[in-house]
C-alpha positions in Angstrom: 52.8 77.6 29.0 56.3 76.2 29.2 57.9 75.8 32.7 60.6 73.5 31.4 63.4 76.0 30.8 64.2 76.8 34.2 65.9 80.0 35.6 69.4 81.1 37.1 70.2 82.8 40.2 73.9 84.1 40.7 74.3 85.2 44.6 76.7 87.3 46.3 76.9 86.4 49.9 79.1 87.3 52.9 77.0 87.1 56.2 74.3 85.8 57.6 74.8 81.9 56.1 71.2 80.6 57.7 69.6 83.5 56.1 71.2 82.7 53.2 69.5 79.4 53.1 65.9 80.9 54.0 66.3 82.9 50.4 67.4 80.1 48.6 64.7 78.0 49.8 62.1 80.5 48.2 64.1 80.2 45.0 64.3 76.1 45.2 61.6 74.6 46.5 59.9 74.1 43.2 62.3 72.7 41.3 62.6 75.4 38.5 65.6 76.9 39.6 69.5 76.4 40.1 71.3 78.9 42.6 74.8 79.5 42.3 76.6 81.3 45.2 79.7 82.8 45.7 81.1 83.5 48.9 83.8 86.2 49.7 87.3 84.8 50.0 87.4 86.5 53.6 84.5 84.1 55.4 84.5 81.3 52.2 86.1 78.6 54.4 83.6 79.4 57.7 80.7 79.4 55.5 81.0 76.8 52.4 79.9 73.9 54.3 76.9 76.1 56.0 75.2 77.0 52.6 71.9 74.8 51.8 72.8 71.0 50.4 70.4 70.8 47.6 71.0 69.4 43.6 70.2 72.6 42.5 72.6 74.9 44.6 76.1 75.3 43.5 79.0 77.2 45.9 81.4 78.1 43.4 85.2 77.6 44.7 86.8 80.0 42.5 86.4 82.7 45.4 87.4 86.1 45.6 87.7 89.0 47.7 84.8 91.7 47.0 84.8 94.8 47.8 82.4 97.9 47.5 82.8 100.1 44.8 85.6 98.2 43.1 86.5 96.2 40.0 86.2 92.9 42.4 82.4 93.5 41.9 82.6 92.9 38.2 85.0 90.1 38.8 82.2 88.3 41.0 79.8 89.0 38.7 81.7 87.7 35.9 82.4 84.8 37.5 79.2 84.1 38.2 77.9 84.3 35.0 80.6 81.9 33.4 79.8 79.3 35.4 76.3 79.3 34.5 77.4 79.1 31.2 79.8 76.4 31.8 77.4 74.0 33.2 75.5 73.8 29.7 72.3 74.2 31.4 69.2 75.8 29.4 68.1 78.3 31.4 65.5 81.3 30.3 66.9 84.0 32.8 69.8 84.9 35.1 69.1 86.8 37.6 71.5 88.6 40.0 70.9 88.9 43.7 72.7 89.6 47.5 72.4 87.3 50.2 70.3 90.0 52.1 68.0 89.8 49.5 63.8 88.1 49.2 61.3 87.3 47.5 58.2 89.1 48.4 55.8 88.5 46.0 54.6 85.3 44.3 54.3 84.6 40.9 57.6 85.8 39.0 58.2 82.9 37.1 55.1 83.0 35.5 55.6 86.9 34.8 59.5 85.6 33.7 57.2 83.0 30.9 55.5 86.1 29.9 58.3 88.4 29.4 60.8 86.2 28.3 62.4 88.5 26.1 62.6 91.2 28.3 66.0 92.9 30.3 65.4 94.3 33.5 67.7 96.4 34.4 67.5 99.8 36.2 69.4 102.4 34.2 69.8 106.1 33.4 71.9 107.6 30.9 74.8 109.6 32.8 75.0 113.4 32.6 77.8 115.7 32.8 78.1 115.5 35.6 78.3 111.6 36.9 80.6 111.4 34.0 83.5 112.2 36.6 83.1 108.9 38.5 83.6 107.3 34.7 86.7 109.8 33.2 88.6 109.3 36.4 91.1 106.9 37.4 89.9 106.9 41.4 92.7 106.5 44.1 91.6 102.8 46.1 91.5 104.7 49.2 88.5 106.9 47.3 86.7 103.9 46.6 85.6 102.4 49.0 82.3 103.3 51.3 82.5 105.7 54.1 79.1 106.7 56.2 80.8 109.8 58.3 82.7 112.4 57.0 85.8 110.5 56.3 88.6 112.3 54.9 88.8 110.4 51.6 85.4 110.8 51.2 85.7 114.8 51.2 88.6 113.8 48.8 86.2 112.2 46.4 83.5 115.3 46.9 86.5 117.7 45.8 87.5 115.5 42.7 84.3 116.0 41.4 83.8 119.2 42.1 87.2 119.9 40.1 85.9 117.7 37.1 82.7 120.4 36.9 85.4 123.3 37.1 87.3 121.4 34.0 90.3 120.7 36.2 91.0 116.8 35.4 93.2 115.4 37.7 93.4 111.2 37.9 92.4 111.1 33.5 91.1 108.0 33.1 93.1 107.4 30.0 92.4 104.2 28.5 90.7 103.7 25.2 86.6 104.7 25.1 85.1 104.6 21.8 83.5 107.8 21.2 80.0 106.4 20.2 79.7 104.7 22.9 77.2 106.4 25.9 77.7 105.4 29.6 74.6 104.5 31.5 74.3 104.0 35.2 71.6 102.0 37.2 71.4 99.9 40.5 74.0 97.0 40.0 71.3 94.4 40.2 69.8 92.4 37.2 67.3 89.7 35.6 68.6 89.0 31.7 68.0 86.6 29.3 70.2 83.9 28.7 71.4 85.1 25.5 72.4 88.4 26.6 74.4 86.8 29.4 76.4 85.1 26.4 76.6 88.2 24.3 78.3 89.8 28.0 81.1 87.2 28.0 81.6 86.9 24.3 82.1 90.7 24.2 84.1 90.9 27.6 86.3 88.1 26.1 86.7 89.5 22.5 87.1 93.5 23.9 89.9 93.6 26.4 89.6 97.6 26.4 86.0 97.6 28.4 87.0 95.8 31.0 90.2 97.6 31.5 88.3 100.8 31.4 86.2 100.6 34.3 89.4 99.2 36.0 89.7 101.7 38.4 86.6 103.4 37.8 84.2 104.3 41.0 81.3 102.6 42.1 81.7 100.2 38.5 79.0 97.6 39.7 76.3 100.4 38.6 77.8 101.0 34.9 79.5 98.2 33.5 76.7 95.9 32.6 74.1 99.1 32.0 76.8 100.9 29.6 77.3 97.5 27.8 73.7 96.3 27.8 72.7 99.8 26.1 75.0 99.6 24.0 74.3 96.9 22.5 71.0 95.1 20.2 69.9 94.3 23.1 68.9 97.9 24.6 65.3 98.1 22.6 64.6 94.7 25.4 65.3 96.8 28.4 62.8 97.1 30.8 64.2 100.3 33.2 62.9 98.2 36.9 65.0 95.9 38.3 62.1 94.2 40.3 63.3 95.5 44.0 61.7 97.4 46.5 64.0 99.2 48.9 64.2 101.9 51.6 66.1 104.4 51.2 67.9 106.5 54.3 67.3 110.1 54.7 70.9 111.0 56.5 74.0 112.0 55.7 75.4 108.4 56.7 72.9 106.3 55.2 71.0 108.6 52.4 72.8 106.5 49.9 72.0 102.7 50.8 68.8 100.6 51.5 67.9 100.5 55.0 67.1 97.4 56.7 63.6 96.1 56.3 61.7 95.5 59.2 58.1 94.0 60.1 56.6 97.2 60.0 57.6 97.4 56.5 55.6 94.8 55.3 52.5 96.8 54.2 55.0 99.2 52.3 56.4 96.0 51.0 53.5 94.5 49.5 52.2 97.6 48.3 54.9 98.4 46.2 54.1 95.0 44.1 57.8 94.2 43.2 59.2 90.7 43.1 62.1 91.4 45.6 62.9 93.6 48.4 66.3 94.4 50.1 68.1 94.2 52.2 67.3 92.3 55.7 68.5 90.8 58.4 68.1 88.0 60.7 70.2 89.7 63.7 67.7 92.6 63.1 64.3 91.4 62.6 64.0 87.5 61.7 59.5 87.9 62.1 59.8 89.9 58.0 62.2 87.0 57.2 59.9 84.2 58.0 56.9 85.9 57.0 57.9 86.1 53.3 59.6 83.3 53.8 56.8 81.3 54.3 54.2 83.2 52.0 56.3 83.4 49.0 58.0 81.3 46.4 59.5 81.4 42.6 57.4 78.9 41.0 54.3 79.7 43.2 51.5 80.3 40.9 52.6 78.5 37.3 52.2 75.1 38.5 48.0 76.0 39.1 48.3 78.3 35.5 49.7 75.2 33.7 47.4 72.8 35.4 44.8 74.7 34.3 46.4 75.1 30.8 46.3 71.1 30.7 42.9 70.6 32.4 41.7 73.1 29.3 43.4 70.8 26.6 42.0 67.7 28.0 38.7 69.3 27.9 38.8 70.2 24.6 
């Protein structure tokens, strides 16, 4: 078993440094991985010095402003992922997580060893009728994230619903080639290395992708899924992106993961996924320090390869 390629995490933070620091712990503490954090523009300079001082935690300066829903999503991401590249590291995976995100189960880089050709990516391909939120070129006041009944957000209801009737206002009309599908998925991710450098050769060598989703809705859960499955690559895709979430049941919240308290745990645990999302410390800190402490990334490998090498030395 070979634990010597370690693994990426890119984070996107923008609350909650100390927290911050408990999830990067998990991901450290065994020396198999490197985190590399970005922090939004808007709290960069009250929270740089905050983040965890380790060798294998990077803040990246190159910081921008992110918003939901918007183009500034991919831009993070993007940025992310290039400086992984740039540091000429050999990593296996990189895998893409929030700041409000943990680990909740031990064990994944042993099952990262065992699948390490594998994409995990939660996708679906898009039918009719998401296609509006791809084919339109959204107004900024539409995209961005309302939970009451917000004017632009009846705005955004009534675009679509005019899309269905055929009535295309806001055309999206930059280039799309016509054999390419659009896919759709949660905008978190765990991919191999080499598709992370077949993503920034082909967002550096195709200025029309990038420009597409420009001013696109919600693109942070269909520009990587549309170009992933797309791509060679899509016969490696593994539809779970490793998380376990909550979702609300309300008009306000029926779209986003509620916060995770200790009486989730059971459901937690249950649900056997590496990660879980989203929490916080101002809400319940007891679930925080009870994966905290339990769980780790290289937990697990280190007794598998010890055992791999006491096996050798008995032969």
């Amino acid at each position: 078993m070979n634990s010597k390629m370690r693994t990426a995490f890119i984070m996107q933070i923008h609350k909650n440094p100390d927290q911050v620091n408990q999830f990067i712990q998990q991901l450290v503490v065994d020396d198999q991985a490197d985190v590399y954090v970005h922090i939004d523009q808007r709290y960069f300079h009250e929270y740089q010095g905050r983040i965890l001082k380790n060798p294998n935690v990077k803040v990246i300066t190159n910081s921008i402003i992110c918003e939901w829903g918007d183009i500034s999503q991919i831009d993070t991401t993007l940025l992310l992922l290039r400086e992984v590249i740039a540091s000429k590291k050999s990593y296996d995976f990189v895998c893409l997580r929030s700041g409000q995100d943990l680990l909740v189960k031990n064990g994944l880089k042993s099952f990262l060893i065992e699948n390490k050709n594998k994409v995990f990516l939660n996708n679906l391909k898009a039918s009719q009728d998401q296609l509006a939120v791809m084919l339109m070129n959204w107004p900024k006041i539409t995209r961005k994230r309302y939970t009451t009944p917000h004017p632009a957000r009846i705005l955004r209801r009534t675009l679509q619903d005019l899309y269905k009737k055929g009535i295309y206002l806001f055309p999206n009309k930059n280039y799309w080639p016509k054999d390419y599908s659009f896919y759709k998925g949660s905008q978190w991710f765990t991919i191999p290395i080499n598709v992370v450098n077949y993503i920034i050769d082909f967002v550096n060598n195709n200025e029309w992708y990038y420009q597409f989703f420009k001013n696109t809705y919600t693109p942070d859960e269909w520009f990587f899924h549309t170009l992933i499955m797309n791509s060679p690559f899509k016969f490696d895709v593994e539809n779970n992106h490793l998380f376990f979430y909550r979702w609300g049941n309300t008009f306000s919240d029926r779209s986003s993961p509620q916060y995770l308290t200790k009486d989730d745990i059971n459901l937690i645990e249950k649900s056997d996924t590496f990660f879980a999302r989203k929490f916080d410390v101002n809400i319940d800190p007891s679930v925080i320090e009870y994966f905290v402490n339990k769980v780790h990334f290289g937990k697990n490998v280190e007794c598998q390869i010890k055992e791999v090498n006491d096996h050798i030395i008995h032969i």
